[in-house]
LUMPA-637805 format. One line per 8 residues: number of its first residue (from 1); their letters; for each residue x, y, z of C-alpha. Coordinates in steps of 0.25 Angstrom, whole numbers. Layout:
% LUMPA-637805
NUM	a	X Y Z ~ ...
END
This chain:
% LUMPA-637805
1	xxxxxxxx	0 0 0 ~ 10 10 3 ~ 20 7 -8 ~ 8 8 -16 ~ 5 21 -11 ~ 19 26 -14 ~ 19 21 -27 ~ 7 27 -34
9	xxxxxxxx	13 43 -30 ~ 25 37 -36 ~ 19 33 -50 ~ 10 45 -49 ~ 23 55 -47 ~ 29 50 -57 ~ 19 50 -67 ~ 15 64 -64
17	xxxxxxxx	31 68 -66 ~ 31 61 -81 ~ 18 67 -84 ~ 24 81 -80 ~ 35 78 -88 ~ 30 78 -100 ~ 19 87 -99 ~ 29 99 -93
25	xxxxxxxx	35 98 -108 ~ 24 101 -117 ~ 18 109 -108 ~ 31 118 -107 ~ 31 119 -121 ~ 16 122 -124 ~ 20 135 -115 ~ 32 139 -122
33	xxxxxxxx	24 137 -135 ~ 12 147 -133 ~ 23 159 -130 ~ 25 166 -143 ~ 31 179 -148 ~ 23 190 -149 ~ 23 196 -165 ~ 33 206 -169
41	xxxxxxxx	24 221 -166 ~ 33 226 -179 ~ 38 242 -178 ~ 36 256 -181 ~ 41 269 -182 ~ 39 284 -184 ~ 46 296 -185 ~ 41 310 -188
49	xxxxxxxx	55 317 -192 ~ 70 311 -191 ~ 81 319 -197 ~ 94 314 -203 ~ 103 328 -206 ~ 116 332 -207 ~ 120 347 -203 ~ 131 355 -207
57	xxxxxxxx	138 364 -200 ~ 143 377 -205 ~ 155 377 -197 ~ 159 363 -194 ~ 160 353 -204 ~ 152 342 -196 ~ 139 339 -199 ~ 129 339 -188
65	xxxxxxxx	118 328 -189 ~ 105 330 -186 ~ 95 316 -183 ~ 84 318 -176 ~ 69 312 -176 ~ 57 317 -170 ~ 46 308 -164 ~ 54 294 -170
73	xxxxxxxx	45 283 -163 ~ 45 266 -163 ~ 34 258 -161 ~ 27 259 -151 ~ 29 275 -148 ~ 25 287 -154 ~ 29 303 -152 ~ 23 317 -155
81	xxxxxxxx	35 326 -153 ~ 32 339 -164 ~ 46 345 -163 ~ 60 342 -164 ~ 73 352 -161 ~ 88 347 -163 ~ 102 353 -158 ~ 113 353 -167
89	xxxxxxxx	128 356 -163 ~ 133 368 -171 ~ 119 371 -176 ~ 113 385 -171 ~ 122 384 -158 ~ 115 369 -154 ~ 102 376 -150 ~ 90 367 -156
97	xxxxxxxx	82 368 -168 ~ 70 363 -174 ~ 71 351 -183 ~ 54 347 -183 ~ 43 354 -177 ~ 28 350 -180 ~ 14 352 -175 ~ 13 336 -175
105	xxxxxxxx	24 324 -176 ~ 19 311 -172 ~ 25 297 -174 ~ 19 285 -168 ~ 23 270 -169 ~ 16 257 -166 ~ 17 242 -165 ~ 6 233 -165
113	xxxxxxxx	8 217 -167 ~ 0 220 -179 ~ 4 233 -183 ~ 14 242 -183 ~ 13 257 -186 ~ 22 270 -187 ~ 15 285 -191 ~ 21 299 -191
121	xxxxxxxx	14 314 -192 ~ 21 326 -193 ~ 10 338 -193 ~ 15 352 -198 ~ 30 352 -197 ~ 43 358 -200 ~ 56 353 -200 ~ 69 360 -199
129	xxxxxxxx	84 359 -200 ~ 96 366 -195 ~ 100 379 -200 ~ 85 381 -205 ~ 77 387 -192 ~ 67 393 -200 ~ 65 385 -213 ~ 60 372 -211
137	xxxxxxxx	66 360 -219 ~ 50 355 -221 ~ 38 358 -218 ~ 27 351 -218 ~ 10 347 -215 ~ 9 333 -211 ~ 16 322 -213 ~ 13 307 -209
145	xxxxxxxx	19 293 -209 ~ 14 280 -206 ~ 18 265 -208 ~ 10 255 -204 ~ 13 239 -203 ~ 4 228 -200 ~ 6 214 -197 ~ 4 206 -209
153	xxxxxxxx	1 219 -219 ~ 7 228 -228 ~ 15 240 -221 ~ 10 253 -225 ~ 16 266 -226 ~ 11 279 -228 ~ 17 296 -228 ~ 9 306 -232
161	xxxxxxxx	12 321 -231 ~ 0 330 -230 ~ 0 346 -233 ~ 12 356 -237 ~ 25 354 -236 ~ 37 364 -235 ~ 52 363 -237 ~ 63 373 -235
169	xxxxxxxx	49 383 -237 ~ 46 378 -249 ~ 31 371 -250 ~ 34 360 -258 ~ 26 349 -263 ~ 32 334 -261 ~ 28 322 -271 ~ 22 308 -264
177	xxxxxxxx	33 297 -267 ~ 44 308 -271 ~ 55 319 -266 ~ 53 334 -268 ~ 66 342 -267 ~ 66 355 -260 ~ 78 365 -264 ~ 79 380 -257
185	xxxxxxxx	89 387 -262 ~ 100 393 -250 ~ 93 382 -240 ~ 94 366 -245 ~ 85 357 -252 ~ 74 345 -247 ~ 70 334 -252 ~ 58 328 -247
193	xxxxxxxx	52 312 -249 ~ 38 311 -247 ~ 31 299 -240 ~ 39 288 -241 ~ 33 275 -239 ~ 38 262 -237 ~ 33 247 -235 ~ 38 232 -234
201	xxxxxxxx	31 221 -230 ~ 32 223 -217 ~ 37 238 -215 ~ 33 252 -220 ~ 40 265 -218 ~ 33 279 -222 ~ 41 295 -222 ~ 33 307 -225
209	xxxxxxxx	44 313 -229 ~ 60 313 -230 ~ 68 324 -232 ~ 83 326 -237 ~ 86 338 -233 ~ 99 347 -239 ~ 100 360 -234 ~ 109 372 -231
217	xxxxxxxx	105 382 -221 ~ 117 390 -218 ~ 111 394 -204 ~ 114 389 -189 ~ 127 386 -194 ~ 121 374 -203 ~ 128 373 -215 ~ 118 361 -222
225	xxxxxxxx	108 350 -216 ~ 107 337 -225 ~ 99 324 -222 ~ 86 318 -220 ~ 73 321 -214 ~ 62 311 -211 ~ 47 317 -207 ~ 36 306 -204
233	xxxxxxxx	40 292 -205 ~ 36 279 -198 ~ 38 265 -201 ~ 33 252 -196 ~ 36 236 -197 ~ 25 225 -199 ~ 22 217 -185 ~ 25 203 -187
241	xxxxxxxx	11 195 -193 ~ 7 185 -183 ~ 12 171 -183 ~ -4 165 -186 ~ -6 176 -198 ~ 7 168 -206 ~ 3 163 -220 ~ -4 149 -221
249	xxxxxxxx	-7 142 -234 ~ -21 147 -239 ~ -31 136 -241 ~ -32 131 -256 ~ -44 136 -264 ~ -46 125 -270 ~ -49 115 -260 ~ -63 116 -251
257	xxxxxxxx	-59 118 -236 ~ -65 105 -232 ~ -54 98 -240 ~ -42 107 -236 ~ -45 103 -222 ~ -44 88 -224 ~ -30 90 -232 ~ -25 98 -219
265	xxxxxxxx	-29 86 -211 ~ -22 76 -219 ~ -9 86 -218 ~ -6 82 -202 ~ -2 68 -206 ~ 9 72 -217 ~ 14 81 -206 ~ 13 70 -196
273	xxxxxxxx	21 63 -204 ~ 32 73 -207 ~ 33 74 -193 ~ 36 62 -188 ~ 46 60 -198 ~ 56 70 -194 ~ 70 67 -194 ~ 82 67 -185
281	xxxxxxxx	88 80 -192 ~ 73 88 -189 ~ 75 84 -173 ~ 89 87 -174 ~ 84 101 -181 ~ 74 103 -170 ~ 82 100 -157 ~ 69 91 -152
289	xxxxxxxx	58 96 -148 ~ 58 104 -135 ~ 47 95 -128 ~ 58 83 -129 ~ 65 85 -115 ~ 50 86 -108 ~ 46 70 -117 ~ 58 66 -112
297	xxxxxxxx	58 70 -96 ~ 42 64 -98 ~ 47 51 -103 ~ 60 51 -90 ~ 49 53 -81 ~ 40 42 -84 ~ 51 32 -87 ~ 56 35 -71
305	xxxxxxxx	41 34 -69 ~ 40 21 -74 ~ 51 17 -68 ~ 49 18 -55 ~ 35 13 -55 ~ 41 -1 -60 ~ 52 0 -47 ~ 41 2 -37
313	xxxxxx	32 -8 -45 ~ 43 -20 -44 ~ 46 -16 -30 ~ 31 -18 -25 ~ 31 -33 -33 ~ 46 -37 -25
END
């Protein structure tokens, strides 16, 4: 009776400790399996004005670089800030100017795991550059950029430029797709491109406007100013298209649904098949499958199991 009673928790435990065994494996890797990546929320950008400009100086020979950006934001952000001044050594004693001031300058920049966007607006502004206090580079209305990507669509870009615009005090009129060149005697010239638009597959790009500007003021100790301006851009990259949105064969026309669906379950014994006959170079590929170690810690535990049931069982005979 009582080597009965000792035995019977015996050959429970280690029935338990087998089962244990080989459930802890699959039940390890059903938790691993249901953690995923999250999808790529893709990018953006906006800028209202960045300047890339090389001054001169009357009395030196260096050239003073002037970079600068107003309201230059990335996903997710944006910015409102209507004015930017700069210093310059050796320009008008290092005291600041104004490079941009407008009534509105916005730039915003969003991601979305579906979409992502970048805008720009640039309301009734003027630009200027050293050596030209008074005479603005450009003037102009409105201005407005956006690119916009969506997951699984064509990116689209668009610039528009709404109402006059001015250069060096000149009102001018700027082709859609073209340059316009601006030349004033005794101060430089502009060359101005107009809503530039770009697109990929996945990634679009949109400029209101460019500028190369050349000129020569001769004031504030500023013998020439060359380089680039950019006014309104933004730009933006297609999030990634969700893993259960990727591309399966349509059905065939041709064929009734009823008879498709008895072809698809005839397919699993072929694969059955092609399964069962993988080679010593596809294990070796693979390393084994990560559930091997819990089988085999299962199949440790029951042989123990077993065999300490037969050792108590031959001693109860003797």
């Amino acid at each position: 009776m009582n080597g009965n009673t000792f035995r019977m928790p015996a050959r429970r435990l280690a029935t338990v400790a087998a089962a244990t065994a080989l459930a802890a494996g699959p039940a390890t890797l059903a938790g691993a399996g249901s953690a995923h990546a999250t999808g790529d929320h893709g990018r953006a950008s906006a800028t209202v004005l960045r300047t890339g400009l090389d001054v001169s100086l009357l009395n030196k020979t260096v050239n003073v670089p002037l970079a600068v950006t107003l309201n230059e934001v990335q996903a997710p952000e944006s910015a409102e800030k209507t004015a930017l001044t700069a210093r310059l050594d050796g320009v008008d004693g290092g005291k600041p100017f104004s490079v941009l001031r407008a009534d509105v300058a916005e730039a915003r920049a969003t991601a979305t795991a579906g979409k992502s966007e970048g805008s720009t607006t640039l309301a009734r502004a003027r630009l200027h550059v050293p050596g030209l206090p008074l005479l603005s580079v450009i003037e102009v209305q409105e201005v407005t950029s956006t690119a916009t990507c969506e997951a699984g669509k064509q990116p689209v870009a668009d610039a528009n430029l709404l109402g006059p615009v001015t250069v060096l005090g000149k009102k001018v009129t700027l082709t859609t797709g073209g340059t316009t060149d601006v030349k004033v005697p005794g101060v430089g010239e502009v060359r101005l491109d107009l809503s530039k638009e770009e697109t990929t597959s996945r990634t679009a790009a949109a400029t209101a406007l460019e500028l190369k500007v050349s000129v020569n003021p001769g004031d504030l100790n500023v013998a020439e100013v060359d380089g680039t301006v950019t006014l309104a851009r933004a730009t933006c990259e297609s999030p990634a298209a969700p893993a259960d949105e990727a591309g399966q064969p349509p059905a065939r026309a041709d064929e009734p649904p009823a008879e498709q669906d008895a072809e698809r379950s005839a397919e699993p014994a072929a694969d059955v098949k092609a399964q069962g006959a993988r080679t010593e170079a596809d294990l070796a590929e693979t390393g084994g499958s990560s559930a091997t170690p819990y089988v085999a810690a299962g199949a440790a535990a029951l042989v123990l199991a077993g065999g300490g049931a037969l050792v108590l069982a031959r001693r109860r005979r003797g």
